[in-house]
N, C-alpha and C positions, 0 to 999 in steps of 0.2 A: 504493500500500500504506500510503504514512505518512498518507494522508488518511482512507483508512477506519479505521486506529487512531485516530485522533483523534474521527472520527465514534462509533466502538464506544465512547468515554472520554466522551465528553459524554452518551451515553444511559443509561450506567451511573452517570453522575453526577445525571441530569436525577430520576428520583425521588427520592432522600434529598433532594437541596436542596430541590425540591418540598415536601417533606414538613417539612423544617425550616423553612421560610419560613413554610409554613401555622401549624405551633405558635406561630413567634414571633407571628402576626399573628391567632393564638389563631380560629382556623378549621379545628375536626377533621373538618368535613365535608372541606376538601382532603386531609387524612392520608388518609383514609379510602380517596378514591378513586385514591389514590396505590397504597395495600396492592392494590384491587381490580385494574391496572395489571399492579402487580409478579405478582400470584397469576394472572391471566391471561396474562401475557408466560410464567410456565414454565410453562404449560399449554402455547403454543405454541413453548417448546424442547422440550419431551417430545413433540410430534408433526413438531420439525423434525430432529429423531434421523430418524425412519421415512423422510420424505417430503424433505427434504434431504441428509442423505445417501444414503439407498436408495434416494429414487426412488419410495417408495411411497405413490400416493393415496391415503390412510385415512380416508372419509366417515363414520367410526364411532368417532370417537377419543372422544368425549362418551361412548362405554360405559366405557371407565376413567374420564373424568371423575366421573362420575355413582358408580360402585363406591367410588370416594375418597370422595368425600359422605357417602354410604349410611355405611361405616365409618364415617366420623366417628360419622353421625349415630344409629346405632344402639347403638355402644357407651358414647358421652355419653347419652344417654336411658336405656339402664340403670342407668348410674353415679348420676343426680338420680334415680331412681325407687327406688336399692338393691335392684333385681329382676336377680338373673344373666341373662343369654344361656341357658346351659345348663345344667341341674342333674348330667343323666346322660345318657352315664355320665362326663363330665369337669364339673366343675366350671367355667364360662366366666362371668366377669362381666363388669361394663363398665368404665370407665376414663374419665378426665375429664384423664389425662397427655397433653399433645402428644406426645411423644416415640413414646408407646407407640401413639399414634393413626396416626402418618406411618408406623408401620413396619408394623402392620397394612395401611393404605392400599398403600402402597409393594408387599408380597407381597402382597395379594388382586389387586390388579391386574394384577402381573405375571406371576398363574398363570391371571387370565383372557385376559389379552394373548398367555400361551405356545398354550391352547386353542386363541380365535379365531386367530392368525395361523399354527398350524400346520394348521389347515383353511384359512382364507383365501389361503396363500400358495401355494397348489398352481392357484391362477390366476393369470390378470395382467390389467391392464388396466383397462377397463372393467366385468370380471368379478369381480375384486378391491374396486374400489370400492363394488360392488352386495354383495357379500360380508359387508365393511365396517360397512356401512349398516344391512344386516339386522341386524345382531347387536346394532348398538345401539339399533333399534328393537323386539329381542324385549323386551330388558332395560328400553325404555323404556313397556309395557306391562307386564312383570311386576313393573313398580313401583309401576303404578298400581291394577293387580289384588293387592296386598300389604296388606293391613287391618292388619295387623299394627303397619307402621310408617305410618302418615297416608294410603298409598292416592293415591288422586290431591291430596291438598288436604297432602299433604307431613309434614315432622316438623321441629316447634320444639324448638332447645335454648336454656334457660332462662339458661343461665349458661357464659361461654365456657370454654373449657377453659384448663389451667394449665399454663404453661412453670416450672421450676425457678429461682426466685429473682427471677423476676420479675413483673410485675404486668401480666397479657396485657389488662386491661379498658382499660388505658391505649392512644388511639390511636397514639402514637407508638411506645409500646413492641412492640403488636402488627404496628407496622407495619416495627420495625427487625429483628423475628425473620423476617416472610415477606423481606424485601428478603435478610436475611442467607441464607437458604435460595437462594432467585434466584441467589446472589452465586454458591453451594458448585455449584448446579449449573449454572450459564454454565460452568463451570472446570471441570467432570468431561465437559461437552461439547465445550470446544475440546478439553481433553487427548484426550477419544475419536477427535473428526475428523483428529487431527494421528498418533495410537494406528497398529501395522500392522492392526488391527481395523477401523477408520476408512477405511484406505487399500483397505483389501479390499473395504470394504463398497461406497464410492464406484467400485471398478474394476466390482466387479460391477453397480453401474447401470448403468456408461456401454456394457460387453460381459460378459455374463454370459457366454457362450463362450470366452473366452480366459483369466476367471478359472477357469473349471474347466479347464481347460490345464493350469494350474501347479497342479494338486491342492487346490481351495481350493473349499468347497463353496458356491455361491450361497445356498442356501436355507436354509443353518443363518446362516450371516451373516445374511440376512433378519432368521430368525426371532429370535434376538440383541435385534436391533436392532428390535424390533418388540417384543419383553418388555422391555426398556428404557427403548421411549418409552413404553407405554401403564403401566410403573411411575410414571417423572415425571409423567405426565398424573395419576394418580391422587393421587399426592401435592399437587398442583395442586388436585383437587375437595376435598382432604380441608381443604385451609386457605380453600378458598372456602365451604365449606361452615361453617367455625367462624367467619369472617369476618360473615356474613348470621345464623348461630345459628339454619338455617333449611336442610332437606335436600327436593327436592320432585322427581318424575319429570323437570320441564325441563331436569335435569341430566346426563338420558340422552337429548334429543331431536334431533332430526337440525340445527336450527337452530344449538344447542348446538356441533355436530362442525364447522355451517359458520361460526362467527364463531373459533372458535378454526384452522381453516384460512386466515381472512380476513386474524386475524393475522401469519400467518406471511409470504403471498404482499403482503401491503403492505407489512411492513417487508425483504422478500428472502427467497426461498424459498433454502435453503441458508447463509446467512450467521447467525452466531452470534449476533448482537444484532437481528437480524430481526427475531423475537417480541419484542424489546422495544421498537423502535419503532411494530411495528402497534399491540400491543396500547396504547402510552401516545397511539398514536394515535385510537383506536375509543375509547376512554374519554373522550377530551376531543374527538371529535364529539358522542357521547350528550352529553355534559354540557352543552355548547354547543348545539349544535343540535337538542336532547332539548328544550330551553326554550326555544324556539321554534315547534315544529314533534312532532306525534308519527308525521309519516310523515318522521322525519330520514333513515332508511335508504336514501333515494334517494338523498339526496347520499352516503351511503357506497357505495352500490351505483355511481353516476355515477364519483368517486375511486377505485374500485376497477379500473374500466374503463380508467381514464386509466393508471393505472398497469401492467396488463396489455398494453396499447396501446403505449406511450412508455416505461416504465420496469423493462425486463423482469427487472433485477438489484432492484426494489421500490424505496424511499423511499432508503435507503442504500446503493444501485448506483446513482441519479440523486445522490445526492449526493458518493458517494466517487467515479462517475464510472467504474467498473471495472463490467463485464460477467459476467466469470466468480466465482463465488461457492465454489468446491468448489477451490480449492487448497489 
């Protein structure tokens, strides 16, 4: 136990110092992919709510991804054009606030999250996954069919959005608001897992008939926990999306749902700091082996294996050496 604390304190350490060494050594390209890192690691706790605690395979998580984005990217593109969203019969503009951008992001995804997962969750399995999938491959066609917003060739924003008081165009700065985001919701996930919500949710993985025993319903739990993650997730696309200043259908495509499941199951499917070792993992294969090679994905495909193979707790079950992940 005291080893995987120590392993969860170096990974939560490992990007800011990252990112401060890069400044000092005056290189914002490392800042940069530091933020991309951090913005991809809570993409992969917003799907390690679903699928570590619940149990649930979600091959469609890149539909809130993508919904995050989209917000961002639509209501920033009103905001630089001074053209509202809606005239009538409500008056709807855009906004160029972060603030007001995450919480948008945050509720549109979580009422597309409540949608899909109260239809999806009326299966299981293999039929759940297939479920999953469709939905974020409807959305990742009626993005591309949307003329509206760029269509398949996507939507440029011109100018990053604004944090209060600070100056987001700066890489360090925009890098110290995603990490601080990461920070608020690692902490809103272990307090969940450790939560009687948490504990409900995990009993109903492991025997969903004995939790309905004790009058405790499986599938509202679920579905909870499934509007939750696909919230995080969205707040995820909504800062990768300000990040790039660039919104485009790949952020609804099935590739999309599997590099952010890649993350989770290489750094420990269930363990809190999981997604943030995959994720700071997959970023510094591309980077590494992106410049070398552009069929690098083998060798993540090949690691991927090895780890599914030999290290069934991910990168921080082989390192802390503990097997089980949901205590």
């Amino acid at each position: 136990m005291m080893r995987e604390k120590l392993v969860n304190l170096f990974l939560f350490l490992l990007l800011p110092v990252t990112a401060l060494a890069a400044f000092a050594l005056d290189e914002p390209f490392i800042i940069t992919l530091a933020t991309k890192a951090a913005i991809l690691a809570l993409a992969g706790v917003g799907l390690n709510i679903a699928l570590g605690l619940g149990g649930l395979v979600s091959f469609g998580h890149a539909a809130f991804f993508g919904i995050g984005g989209y917000a961002m990217g639509i209501l920033a593109a009103h905001a630089q054009s001074y053209t509202p969203i809606m005239e009538s019969p409500f008056l709807i503009e855009g906004t160029k606030s972060m603030p007001v951008i995450w919480l948008v992001a945050i509720v549109v995804s979580g009422l597309a999250a409540l949608l899909i997962g109260a239809l999806s969750l009326r299966t299981s399995g293999v039929y759940f996954i297939m479920v999953t999938l469709a939905f974020g491959q409807m959305l990742f066609y009626f993005s591309i069919s949307w003329p509206a917003y760029g269509g398949e060739d996507g939507l440029s924003i011109y100018v990053r959005n604004g944090f209060p008081g600070l100056n987001t165009l700066d890489p360090l700065t925009f890098f110290a608001i995603t990490f601080a985001v990461l920070a608020l919701v690692l902490l809103f996930a272990g307090r969940l897992a450790r939560a009687p919500f948490g504990l409900g949710l995990s009993a109903a993985r492991q025997n969903a008939e004995r939790v309905e025993a004790v009058g405790l319903a499986p599938f509202r739990l679920r579905l909870v926990a499934f509007v939750i993650s696909g919230a995080v997730t969205g707040l995820a696309g909504a800062l990768f999306a300000d990040l790039n200043r660039f919104v485009s259908p790949t952020m609804f495509s099935w590739q999309t749902s599997g590099e952010i499941m890649i993350f989770v199951i290489l750094g420990g499917v269930g363990r809190l700091f999981g997604p943030v070792a995959g994720a700071a993992l997959f970023i510094l294969l591309e980077h590494v082996l992106g410049g070398l090679s552009e069929f690098w994905h083998i060798y993540l495909g090949l690691l991927l294996l090895l780890v599914v193979l030999f290290a069934r707790g991910g990168m921080i079950g082989l390192v802390a050496g503990r097997e089980v992940a949901h205590d």
